[in-house]
C-alpha positions as CSV (number, residue, x, y, z in Angstrom):
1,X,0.0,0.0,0.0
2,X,1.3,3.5,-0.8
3,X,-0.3,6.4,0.9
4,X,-2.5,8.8,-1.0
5,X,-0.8,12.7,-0.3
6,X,-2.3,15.5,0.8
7,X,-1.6,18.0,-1.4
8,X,-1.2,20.7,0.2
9,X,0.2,23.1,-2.6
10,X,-3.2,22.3,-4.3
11,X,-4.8,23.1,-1.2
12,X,-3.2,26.9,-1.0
13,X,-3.9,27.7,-4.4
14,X,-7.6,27.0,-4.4
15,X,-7.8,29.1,-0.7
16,X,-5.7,31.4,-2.7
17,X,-8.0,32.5,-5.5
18,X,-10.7,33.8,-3.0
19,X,-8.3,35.6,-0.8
20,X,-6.7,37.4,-4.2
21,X,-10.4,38.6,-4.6
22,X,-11.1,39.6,-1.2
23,X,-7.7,41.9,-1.1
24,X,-8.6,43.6,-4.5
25,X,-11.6,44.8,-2.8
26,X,-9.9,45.8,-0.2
27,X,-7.1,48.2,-2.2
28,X,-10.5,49.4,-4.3
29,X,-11.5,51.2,-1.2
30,X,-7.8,52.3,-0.6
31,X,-7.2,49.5,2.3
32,X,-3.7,47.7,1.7
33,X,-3.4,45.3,4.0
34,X,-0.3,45.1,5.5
35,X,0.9,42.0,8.0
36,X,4.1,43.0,10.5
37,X,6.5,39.7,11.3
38,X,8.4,40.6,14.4
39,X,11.2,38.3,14.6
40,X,14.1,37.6,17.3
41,X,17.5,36.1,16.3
42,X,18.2,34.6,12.8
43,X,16.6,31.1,12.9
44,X,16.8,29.2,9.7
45,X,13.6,28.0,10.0
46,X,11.8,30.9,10.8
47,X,13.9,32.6,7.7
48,X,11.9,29.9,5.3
49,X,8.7,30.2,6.7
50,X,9.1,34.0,6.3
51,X,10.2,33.8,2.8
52,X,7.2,32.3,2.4
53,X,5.7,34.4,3.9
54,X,6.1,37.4,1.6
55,X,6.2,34.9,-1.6
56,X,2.6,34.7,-1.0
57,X,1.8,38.0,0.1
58,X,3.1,39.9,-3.2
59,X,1.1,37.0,-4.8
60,X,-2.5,37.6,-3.2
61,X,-1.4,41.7,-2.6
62,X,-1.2,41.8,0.9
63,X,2.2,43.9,2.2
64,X,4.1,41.6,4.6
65,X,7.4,43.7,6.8
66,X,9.3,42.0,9.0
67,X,11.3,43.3,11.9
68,X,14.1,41.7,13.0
69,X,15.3,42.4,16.8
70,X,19.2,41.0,17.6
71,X,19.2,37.7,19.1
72,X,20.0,39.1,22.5
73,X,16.5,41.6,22.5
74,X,15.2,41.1,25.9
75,X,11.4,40.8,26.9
76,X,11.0,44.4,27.2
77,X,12.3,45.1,24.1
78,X,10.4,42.6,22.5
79,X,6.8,43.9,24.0
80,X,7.8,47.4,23.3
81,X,8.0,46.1,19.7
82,X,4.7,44.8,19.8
83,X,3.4,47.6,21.3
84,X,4.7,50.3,19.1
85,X,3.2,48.1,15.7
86,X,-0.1,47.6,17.3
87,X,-0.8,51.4,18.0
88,X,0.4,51.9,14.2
89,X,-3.4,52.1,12.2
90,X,-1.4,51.1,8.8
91,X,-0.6,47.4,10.4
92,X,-3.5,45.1,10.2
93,X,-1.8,41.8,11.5
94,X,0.9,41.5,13.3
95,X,2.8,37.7,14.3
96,X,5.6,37.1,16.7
97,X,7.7,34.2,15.0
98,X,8.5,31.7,16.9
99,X,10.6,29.7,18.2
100,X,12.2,32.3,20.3
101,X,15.6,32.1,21.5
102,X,16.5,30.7,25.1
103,X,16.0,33.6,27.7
104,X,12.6,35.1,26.3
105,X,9.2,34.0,28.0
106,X,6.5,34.1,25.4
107,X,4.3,33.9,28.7
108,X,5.5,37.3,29.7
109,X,5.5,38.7,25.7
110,X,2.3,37.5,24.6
111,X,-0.2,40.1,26.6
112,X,1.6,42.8,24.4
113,X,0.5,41.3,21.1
114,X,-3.0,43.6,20.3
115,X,-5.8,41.4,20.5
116,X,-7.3,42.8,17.0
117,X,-4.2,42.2,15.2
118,X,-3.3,39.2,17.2
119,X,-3.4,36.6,13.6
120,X,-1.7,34.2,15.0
121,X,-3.7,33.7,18.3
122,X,-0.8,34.3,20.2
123,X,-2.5,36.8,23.1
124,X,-3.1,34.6,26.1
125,X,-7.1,36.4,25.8
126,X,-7.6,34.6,21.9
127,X,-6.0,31.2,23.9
128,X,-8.5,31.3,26.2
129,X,-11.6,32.0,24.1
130,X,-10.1,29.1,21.9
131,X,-9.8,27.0,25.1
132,X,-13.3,27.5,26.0
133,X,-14.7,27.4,22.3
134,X,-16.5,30.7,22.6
135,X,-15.5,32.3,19.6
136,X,-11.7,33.3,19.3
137,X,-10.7,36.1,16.9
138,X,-8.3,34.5,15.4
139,X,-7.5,30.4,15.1
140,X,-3.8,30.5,15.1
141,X,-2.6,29.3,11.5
142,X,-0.9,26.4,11.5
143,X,-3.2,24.4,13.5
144,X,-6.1,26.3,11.4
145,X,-3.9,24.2,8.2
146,X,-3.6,20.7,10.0
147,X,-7.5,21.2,10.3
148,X,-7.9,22.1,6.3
149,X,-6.3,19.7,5.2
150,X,-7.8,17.4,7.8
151,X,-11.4,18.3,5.9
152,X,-9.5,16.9,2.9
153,X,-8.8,13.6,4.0
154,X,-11.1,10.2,4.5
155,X,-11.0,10.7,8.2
156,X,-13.6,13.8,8.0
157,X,-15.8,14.1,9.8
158,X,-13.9,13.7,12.7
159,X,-16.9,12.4,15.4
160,X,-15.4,9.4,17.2
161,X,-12.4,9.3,15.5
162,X,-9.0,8.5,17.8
163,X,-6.1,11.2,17.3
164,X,-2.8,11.0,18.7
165,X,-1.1,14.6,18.6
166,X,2.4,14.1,19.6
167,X,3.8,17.5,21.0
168,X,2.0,19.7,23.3
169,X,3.6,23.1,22.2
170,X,1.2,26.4,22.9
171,X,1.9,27.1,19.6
172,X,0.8,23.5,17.8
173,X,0.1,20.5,20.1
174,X,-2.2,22.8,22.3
175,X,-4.6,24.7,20.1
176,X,-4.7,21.9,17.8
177,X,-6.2,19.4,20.2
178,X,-8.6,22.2,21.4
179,X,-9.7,22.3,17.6
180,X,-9.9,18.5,17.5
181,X,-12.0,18.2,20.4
182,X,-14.1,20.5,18.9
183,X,-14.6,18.5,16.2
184,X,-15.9,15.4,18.5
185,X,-12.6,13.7,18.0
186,X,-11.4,11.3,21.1
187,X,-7.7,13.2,21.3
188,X,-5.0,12.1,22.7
189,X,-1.8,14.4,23.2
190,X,1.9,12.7,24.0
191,X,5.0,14.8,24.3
192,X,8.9,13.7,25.1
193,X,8.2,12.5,28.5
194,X,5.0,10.5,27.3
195,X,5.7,6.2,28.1
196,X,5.3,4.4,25.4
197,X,3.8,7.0,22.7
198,X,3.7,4.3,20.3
199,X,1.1,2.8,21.8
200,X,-0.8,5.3,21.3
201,X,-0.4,6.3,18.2
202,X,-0.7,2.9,16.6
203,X,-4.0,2.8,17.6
204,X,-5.2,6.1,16.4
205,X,-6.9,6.9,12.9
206,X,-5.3,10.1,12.6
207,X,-1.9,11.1,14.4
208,X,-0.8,14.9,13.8
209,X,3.3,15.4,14.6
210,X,4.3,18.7,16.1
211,X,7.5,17.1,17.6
212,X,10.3,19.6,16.5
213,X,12.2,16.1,15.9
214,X,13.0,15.6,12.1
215,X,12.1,11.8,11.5
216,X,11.0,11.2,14.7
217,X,7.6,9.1,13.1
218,X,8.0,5.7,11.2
219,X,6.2,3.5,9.9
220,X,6.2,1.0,13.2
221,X,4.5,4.1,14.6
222,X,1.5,3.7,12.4
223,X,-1.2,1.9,12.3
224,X,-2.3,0.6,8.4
225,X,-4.3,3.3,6.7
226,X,-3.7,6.0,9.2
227,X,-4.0,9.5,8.2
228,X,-0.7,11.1,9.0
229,X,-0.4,15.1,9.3
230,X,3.3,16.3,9.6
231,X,3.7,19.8,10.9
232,X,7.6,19.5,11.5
233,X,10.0,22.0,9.7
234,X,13.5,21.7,10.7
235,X,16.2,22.5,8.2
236,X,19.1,20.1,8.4
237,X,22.1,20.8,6.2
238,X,19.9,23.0,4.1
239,X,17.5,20.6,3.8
240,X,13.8,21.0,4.8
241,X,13.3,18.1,7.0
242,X,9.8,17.2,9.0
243,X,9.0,15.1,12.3
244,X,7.9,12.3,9.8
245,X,10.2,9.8,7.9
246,X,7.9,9.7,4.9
247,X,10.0,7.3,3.0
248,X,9.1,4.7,5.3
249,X,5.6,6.3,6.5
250,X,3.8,6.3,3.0
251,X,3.6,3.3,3.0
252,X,1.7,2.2,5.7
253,X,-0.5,5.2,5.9
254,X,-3.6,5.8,3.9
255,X,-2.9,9.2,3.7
256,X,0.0,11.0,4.0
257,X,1.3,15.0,4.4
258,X,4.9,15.9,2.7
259,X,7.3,18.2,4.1
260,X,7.6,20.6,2.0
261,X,4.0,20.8,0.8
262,X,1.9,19.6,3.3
263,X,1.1,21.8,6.2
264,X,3.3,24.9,5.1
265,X,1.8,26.3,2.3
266,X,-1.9,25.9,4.1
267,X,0.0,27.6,7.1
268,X,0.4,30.5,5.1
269,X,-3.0,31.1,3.3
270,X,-4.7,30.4,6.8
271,X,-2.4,33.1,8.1
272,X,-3.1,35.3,5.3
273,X,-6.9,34.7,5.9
274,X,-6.7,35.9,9.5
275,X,-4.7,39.2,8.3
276,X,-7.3,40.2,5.3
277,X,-10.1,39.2,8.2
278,X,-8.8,42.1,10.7
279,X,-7.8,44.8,7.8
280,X,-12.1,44.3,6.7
281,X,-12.7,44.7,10.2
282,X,-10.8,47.6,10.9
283,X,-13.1,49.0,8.0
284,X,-16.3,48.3,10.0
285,X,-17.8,51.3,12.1
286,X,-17.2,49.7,15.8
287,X,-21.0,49.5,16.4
288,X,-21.0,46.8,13.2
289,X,-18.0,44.8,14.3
C-alpha cells in the first residue's frame, strides 16, 4: 500500500483565489493590508517560513514587513516592539515568530500582542476563548492548516475518531487538540516525557506530529491506513526536514502530508486569511463589528 498525499500546494492555491479577490476589494476602497513579522534572532527556519511568507503575500497583494530584533533583545524590548506596531493604524496583523531564543518567556511577551491584530492567536485572551470554544478572533494558522487539510482527507468528519497529537507546544500540540475536540474527536496528546507514545499512536486513525524532531515518526509508529499530518519544519544541512520519515511512512498510511508541501503552504494562506479578516474589520464602524 502506498499512501495517497495530501496535497497541500493544491490546497493553498484553491484558498488562494478567494483571498486574491477579497484583497482587490480591499485596495479598491484604498485599504492595503499590510501584516508586520516581528522576529528575534536569525533562525533558519523561521527565515523559510518567512520567505514564504512574503512569496505569497506579493502573490495575493497583501504587504508583509518583518522586523528583525538581535538575538539578544530582551522581553522588554520585545513587548515594546509589539506595542509600538499595534498602535500603528497602517498594520493590520501583526505575528511574533516563533521559536524564540533561550532567555525570552513568550508567557511574559504575549499580553503585548493587540488582540485585534493578534493573527496568530498568540495573546493569552484569543488562547482562552479558543480554550473554551466561545468564539476566538483568530484560530492561530498552523493548527487552522492541520484542520484544512484534515477536511481533505477520509478521516472527515472527525466524530469518534481517535487522534494522537504528539507535542504539546502552545503554539501546535495545544490549540490543535482544542480544535480537535471541537470537532468530537477522542484526542490524545503525547509529548517527550509520554511512556510508550507508540502505543498510542498505533491505535489512532489520525496522528498529527508537532515534535520539533526531524524523523521522529516511522512507519512502526503507524497503524495501516492511518492518516498522518506532519507539521515539523526543521532544516538540516539545508535541507527541509519534518518530524515524519515519509519514505518509510507512505507506505503504511492511507494518507499522507509531505514536508515541503503539506502543512506549510496551508500555514500561510490560513495566516493570510486571518490578516485580510482584521484589515475588513478595521473598516467596520465599531458598532457593526
Amino acid at each position: 500500500m502506498t499512501a495517497t498525499i495530501l496535497d497541500g500546494r493544491a490546497l493553498a492555491l484553491e484558498l488562494r483565489a478567494g483571498l486574491t479577490v477579497r484583497v482587490a476589494a480591499l485596495r479598491a476602497r484604498g485599504v492595503a493590508p499590510r501584516l508586520r513579522v516581528v522576529m528575534v534572532g536569525e533562525d533558519e527556519s523561521s527565515l523559510a517560513y518567512v520567505r514564504g511568507m512574503r512569496s505569497l503575500g506579493a502573490k495575493i497583494g497583501v504587504d508583509v514587513d518583518v522586523d528583525v530584533l538581535p538575538a539578544g533583545a530582551t522581553d522588554g524590548d520585545v513587548r515594546a516592539t509589539l506595542e509600538r506596531h499595534g498602535a500603528d493604524p497602517a498594520v493590520h496583523g501583526i505575528i511574533l515568530q516563533q521559536p524564540l531564543p533561550l532567555g525570552l518567556s513568550i508567557r511574559a511577551i504575549a499580553s503585548a500582542m493587540p488582540e485585534s491584530k493578534d493573527v496568530d492567536g498568540t495573546n493569552p485572551l484569543n488562547q482562552g476563548r479558543l480554550a473554551f470554544a466561545t468564539g476566538a478572533r483568530f484560530v492561530p494558522a498552523t493548527p487552522a492548516a492541520v484542520m484544512l487539510l484534515l477536511e481533505r482527507s477520509r478521516a472527515w468528519p472527525l466524530r469518534g475518531r481517535d487522534v494522537t497529537v504528539v507535542g504539546r507546544s502552545n503554539v501546535v500540540g495545544l490549540p490543535v487538540s482544542l480544535l480537535l475536540m471541537a470537532q468530537d474527536a477522542t484526542v490524545t496528546v503525547t509529548h517527550k516525557l509520554s511512556a510508550n507514545i507508540r502505543e498510542h499512536t498505533r491505535r489512532a486513525d489520525v496522528v498529527v506530529v508537532a515534535a520539533g524532531a526531524p524523523h521522529l515518526v516511522d512507519a512502526s509508529w503507524l497503524r495501516p491506513g492511518a492518516v498522518v499530518i506532519d507539521v515539523g519544519t526543521t532544516v538540516v544541512d539545508g535541507k527541509l526536514l519534518g518530524d515524519v520519515d515519509f519514505e518509510s511512512a507512505r507506505h503504511v498510511a492511507g494518507e499522507i502530508t509531505p514536508v515541503p508541501g503539506g502543512v506549510g503552504p496551508v500555514t500561510n494562506v490560513a495566516l493570510m486569511r486571518n490578516v485580510v479578516s482584521a484589515a475588513e474589520d478595521a473598516r467596520l464602524p465599531a458598532r457593526t463589528r
